[in-house]
C-alpha positions as CSV (number, residue, x, y, z in Angstrom):
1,X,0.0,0.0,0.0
2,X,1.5,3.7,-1.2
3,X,0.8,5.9,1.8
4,X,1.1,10.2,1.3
5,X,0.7,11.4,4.9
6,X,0.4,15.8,5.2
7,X,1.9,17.0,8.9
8,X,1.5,20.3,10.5
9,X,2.0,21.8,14.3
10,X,3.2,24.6,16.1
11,X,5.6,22.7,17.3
12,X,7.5,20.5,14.6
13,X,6.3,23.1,11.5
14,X,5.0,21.5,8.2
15,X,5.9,18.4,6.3
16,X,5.0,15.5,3.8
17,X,5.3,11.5,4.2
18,X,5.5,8.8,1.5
19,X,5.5,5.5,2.3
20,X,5.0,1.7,1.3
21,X,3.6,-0.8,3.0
22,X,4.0,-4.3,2.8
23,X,2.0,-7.4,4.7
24,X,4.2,-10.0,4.9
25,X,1.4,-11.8,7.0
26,X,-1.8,-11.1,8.1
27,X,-0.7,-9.7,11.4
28,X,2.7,-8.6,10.2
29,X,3.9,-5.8,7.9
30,X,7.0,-3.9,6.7
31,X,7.2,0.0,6.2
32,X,9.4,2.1,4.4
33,X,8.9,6.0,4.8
34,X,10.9,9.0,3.5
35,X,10.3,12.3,5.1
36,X,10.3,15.8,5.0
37,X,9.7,18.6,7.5
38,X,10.1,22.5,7.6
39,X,10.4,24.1,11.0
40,X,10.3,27.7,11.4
41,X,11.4,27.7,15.0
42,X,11.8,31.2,16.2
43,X,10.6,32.2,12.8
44,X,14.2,33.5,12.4
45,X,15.3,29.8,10.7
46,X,14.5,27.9,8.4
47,X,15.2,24.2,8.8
48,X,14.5,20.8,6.2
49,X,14.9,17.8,7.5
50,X,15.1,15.1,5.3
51,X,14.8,11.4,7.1
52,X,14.2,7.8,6.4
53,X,12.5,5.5,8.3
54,X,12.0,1.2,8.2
55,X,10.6,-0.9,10.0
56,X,8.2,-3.8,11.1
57,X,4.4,-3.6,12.9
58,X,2.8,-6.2,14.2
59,X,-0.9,-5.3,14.5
């Protein structure tokens, strides 16, 4: 499953998510996620993370 995920606080600023998904059994899956994420802090800075996440759920 594509995921495109939208984030926003006061906090942590503004960002975008896309992901995959991947059941490797019913109760088990795999994610892979690349992320992105302005902060404006102070409102002095401007800061863009750029991450990557993996890893399994069990649900």
């Amino acid at each position: 499953m594509l995921k495109l995920d939208y984030t926003g606080s006061d906090y942590r600023g503004t960002g975008f998510q896309l992901g995959y998904e991947y059941k490797l059994m019913p109760t088990l899956s795999l994610e892979l996620a690349i992320y992105a994420q302005r902060s404006f802090g102070n409102g002095l800075s401007l800061r863009i993370p750029i991450g990557f996440n993996f890893w399994g759920i069990q649900k």
